[in-house]
N, C-alpha and C positions, 0 to 999 in steps of 0.2 A: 504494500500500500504506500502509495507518494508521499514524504515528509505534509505536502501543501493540504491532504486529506487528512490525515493525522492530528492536524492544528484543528480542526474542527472542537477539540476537546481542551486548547489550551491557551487559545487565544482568552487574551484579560478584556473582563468587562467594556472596556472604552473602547477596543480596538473592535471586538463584538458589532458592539451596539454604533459604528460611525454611519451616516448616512451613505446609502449607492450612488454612483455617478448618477445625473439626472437623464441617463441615455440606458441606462440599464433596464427599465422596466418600462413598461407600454400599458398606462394606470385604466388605458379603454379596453382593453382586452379584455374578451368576456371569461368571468370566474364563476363559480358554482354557487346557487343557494347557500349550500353550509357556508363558503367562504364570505359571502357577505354579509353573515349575522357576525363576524370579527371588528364590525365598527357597531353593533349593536350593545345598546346600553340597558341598563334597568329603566323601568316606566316610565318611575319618577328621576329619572336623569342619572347622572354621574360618568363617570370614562366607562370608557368600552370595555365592558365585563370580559371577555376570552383575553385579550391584549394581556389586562389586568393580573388575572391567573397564573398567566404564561410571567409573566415580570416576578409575583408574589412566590412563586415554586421558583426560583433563581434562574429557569429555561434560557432567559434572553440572551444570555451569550453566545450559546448553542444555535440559536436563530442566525442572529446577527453575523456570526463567523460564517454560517452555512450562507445567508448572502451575500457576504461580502467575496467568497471564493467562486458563486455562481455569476457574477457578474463577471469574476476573470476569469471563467472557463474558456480555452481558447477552439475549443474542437468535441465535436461529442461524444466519442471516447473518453473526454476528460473531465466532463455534465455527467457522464453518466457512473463514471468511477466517484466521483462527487456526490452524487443524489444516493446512490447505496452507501456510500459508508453513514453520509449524514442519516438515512432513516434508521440506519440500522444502530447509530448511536443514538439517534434517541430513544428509540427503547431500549436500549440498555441504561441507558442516565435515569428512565424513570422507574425503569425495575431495580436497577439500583438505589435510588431513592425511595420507593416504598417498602423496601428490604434492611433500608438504615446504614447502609455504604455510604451513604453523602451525606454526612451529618451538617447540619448548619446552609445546607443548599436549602434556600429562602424561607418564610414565613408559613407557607401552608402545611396544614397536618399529610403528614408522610403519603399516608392512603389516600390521598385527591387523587383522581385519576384525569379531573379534568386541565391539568395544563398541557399533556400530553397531548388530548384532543385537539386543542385550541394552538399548540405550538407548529401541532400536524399541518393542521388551516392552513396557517400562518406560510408555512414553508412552501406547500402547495400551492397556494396563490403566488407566492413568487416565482416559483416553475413556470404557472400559467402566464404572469404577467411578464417574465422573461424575454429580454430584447438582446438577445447573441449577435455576436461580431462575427458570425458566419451563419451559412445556410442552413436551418434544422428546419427540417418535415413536420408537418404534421403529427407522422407518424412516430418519429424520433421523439418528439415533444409527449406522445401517449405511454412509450414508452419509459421516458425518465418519470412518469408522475407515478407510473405504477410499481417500478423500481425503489421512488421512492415509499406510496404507502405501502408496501409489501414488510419490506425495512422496519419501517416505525411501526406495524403491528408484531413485529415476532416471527415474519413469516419465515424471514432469511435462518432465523437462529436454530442450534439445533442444539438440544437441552440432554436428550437421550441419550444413555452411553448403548456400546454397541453388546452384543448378548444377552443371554440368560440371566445374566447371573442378579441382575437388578430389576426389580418390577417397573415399567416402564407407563406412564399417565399423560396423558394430552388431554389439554384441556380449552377453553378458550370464553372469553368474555367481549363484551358490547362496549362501543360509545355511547355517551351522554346521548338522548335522544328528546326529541318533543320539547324544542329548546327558541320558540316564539314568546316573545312580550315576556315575561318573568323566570319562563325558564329557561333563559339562558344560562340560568346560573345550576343547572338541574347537573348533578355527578350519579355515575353509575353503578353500583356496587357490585357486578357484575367485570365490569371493567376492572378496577378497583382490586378486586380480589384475582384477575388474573396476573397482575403485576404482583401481587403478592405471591401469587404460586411461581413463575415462571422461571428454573431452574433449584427449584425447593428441594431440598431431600428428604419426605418425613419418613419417620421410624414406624414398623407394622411387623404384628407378630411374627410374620414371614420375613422378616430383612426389609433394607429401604426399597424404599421407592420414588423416584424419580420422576418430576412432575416437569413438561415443556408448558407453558401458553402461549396464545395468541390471543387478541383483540380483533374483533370483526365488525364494521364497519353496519349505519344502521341504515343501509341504499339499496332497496332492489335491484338497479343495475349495476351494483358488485357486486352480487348472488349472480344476477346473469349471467356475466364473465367467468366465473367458475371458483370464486376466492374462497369459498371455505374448501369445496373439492383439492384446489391447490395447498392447503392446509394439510386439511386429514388425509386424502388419498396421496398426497406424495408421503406423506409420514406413514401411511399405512405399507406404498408400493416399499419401502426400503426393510426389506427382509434382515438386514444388520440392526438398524436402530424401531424396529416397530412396535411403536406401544401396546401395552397389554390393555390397555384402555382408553376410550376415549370419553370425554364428557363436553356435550355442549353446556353454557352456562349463561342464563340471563337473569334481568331484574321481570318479576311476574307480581304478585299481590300483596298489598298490606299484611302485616305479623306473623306470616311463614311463610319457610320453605315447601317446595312441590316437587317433588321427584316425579317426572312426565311419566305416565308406563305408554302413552303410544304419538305419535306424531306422524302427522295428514300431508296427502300430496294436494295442499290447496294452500293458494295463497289470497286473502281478503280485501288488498288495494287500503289498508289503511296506510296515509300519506307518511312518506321516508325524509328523512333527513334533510334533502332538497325539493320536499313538497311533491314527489311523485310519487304515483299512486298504480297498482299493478293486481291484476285480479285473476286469479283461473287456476290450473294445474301447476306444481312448480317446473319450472323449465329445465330442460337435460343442460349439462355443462358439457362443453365440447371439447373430447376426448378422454370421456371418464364413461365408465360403463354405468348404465343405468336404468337399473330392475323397473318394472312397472309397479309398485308395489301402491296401493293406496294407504296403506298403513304400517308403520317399521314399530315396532314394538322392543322398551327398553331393554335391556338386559344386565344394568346395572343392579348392583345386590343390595336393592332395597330398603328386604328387609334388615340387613344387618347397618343400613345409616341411617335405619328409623332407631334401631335398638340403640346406637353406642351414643352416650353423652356429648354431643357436642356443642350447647349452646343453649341462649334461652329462647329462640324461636322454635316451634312447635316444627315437624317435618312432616310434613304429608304424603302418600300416596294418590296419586293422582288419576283418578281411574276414567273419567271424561272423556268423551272422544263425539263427533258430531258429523251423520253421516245425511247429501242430500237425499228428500225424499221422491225425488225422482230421477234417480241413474243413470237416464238415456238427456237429461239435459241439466246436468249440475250447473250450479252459479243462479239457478232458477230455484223458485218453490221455496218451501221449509228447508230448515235444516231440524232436524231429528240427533236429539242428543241422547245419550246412554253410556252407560258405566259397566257393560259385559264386555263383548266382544265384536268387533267388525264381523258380519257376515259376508262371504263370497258374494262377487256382485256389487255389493255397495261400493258409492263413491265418498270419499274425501269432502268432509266442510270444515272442521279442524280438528288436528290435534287436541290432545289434554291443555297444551300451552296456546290453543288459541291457533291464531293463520294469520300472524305477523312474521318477521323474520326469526323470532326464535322459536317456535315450531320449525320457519322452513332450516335454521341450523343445525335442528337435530337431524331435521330428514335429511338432508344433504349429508349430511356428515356419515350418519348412518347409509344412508343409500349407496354412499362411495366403498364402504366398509363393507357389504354385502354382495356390493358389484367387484368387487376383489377376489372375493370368495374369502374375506379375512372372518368368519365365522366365530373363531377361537377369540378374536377381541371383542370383549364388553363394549356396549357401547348406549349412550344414553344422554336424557336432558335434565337440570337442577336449575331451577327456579330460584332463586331466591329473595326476600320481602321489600317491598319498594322503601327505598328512601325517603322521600321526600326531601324538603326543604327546606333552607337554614327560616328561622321564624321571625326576622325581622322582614319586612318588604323593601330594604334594599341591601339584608346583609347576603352579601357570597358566600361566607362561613360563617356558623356558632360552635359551642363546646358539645350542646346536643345534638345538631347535625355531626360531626366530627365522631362523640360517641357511637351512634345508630352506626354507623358505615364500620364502623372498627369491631362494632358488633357483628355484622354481617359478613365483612372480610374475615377476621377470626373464625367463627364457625362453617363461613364455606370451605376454608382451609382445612376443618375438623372433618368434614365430611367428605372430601374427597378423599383424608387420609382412611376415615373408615369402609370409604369405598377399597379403597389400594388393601387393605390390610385384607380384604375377601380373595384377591387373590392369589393363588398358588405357585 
């Protein structure tokens, strides 16, 4: 890796944070929804909440170096050796930070997971807004932006050691979502708690176990492109490091956790991160095999992380599943819910977890796992209890938000280990 990549991580604050040339970026260039809620404030006024976060967790130098070396990129071999290492150091800066490696890196409690988000933004918008001193394509340019979020979720990193000899976990967690008029300031525990796992080792009666994550983004069309497949199915195709398990993981309901037992090939058009909205069967990822299956049923052990103490939220079994009442034209008529079993024939209206994207993460994820023939890995979805909100109306954080999350983070922690410790 080039000394000039390397500085990403060492450059001093001022040198960071200097202004780009006024030639460097092209401020008309169009950017994404998510990207323009970064000058989005609270209601009642104040600076721009993401910006803020990203400043308040110490991020800003990690930005600021990352543009200031994008603007001297001379060639796109050298944007693009640039945008990997950058993503890929920021998730490691924030997993290190919610791990307690970066002691004193800024003001926010450890477990925020949202200046990660918001720094994500940040950088991406500058790709987008990116004015190079040479010719880059279109496609060149779709390419660095996916190099880089691939990076800053974990996707690059590989946590797993190789063999038997260690039980092996993947797991993966959400961005901040539903983040209009107040909540923008909304953090994910879901997220949150995948920084906290990602390269953990916890202790289980059978010897350690070994936990990877990732973060998954809350955009239907990064599901389209195949981004959780690219996840689990490449971690699954690698016969050296393949997890013994996988677990999707989101934020789902007020005062517990849900352990999903089944997840729907339907997706419900409830509006994503940049306000789009997507309704029908979930769509096959191109070049990932892909069972017809209307329903993948969990096979995570349960009952043993109903049984072992993990916390003071209640854990559920999630028995739910909702199929439409007429077959030959789903997306039509009633949806018919029940808590036995999918009949042959029926179609898909959701999972236990609903027909947002995390129902479709478990399906996907699952669906990759079974279109593998990876059989022998558990695999399943955990819910865990919505956050909420710091209780002022214009605070970002309180001690009881901060508490609730640390609550949440800790016992997802416990429960994946009680999940890991079922296996053999």
């Amino acid at each position: 890796m080039a000394p000039t990549v390397l500085a990403l991580t060492l450059l001093s604050p001022a040198v960071a944070q200097a202004d780009p040339t006024a030639q460097c970026l092209n401020p008309n260039a169009k950017i994404t929804v998510e990207e323009q809620r970064l000058t989005a404030t609270m209601p009642a006024g104040g600076p721009a909440v993401g910006p803020t976060l990203v400043t308040q967790a110490g991020f800003d130098p990690l930005v600021g170096a990352y543009l200031q070396q994008l603007c001297a990129a001379k060639s796109t071999s050298a944007a693009r050796q640039l945008v990997t290492a950058a993503g890929d150091n920021l998730w490691q800066t924030a997993v290190d930070r919610a791990q307690g490696r970066r002691p004193g890196m800024g003001t926010l409690d450890t477990h925020d997971d949202r200046p990660l988000y918001w720094a994500r933004l940040q950088m991406s918008k500058d790709l987008r807004q990116w004015q190079p001193k040479f010719a880059l394509s279109a496609a060149d340019r779709t390419s660095l932006l996916t190099a880089l979020d691939h990076g800053s979720r974990g996707l690059d990193s590989d946590r797993l050691p190789a063999g038997a000899g260690v039980r092996k976990v993947m797991v993966s967690g959400f961005d901040p979502f539903e983040l209009d008029g107040d909540g923008v300031r909304i953090s994910n525990p879901a997220g949150a708690a995948a920084l906290a796992l990602d390269g953990l080792t916890v202790s289980t009666p059978n010897g350690p176990a070994v936990v990877q994550a990732v973060s998954f983004p809350v955009v239907w069309g990064y599901f389209d492109q195949g981004i959780v497949e690219a996840a689990y199915g490449a971690a699954i195709k690698d016969a050296t490091h393949r997890p013994d398990m996988v677990v999707t993981i989101s934020q789902g309901r007020p005062g517990q956790f849900d352990i999903e037992r089944w997840a729907g090939d339907w997706r419900g058009g409830f509006p994503d991160n940049n306000n789009a909205s997507s309704t029908g069967p979930v769509p096959a990822a191109a070049g990932w095999p892909q069972p017809a299956d209307q329903f993948i049923e969990t096979t995570l052990p349960y009952q043993q992380m109903q049984a072992t103490p993990t916390g003071s939220y209640p854990v559920n079994f999630d028995l739910l599943f909702c199929v439409w009442s007429d077959s030959t034209h789903p997306g039509t008529g009633q949806q018919v819910c029940r808590t036995d079993a999918p009949k042959p024939g029926e179609v898909a209206a959701q999972g236990g977890g609903g027909d947002y994207l995390s129902n479709e993460s478990m399906y996907r994820a699952n669906r990759v796992r079974l279109g593998l023939g990876a059989t022998a890995v558990r695999g399943g979805h955990l819910h865990t209890p919505v956050l909420g909100e710091p209780a002022g109306p214009t605070a970002l954080t309180d001690a009881a938000f901060e508490g609730r999350r640390t609550a949440i983070v800790n016992q997802t922690v416990a429960l994946v280990t009680a999940a890991a410790s079922a296996l053999s």
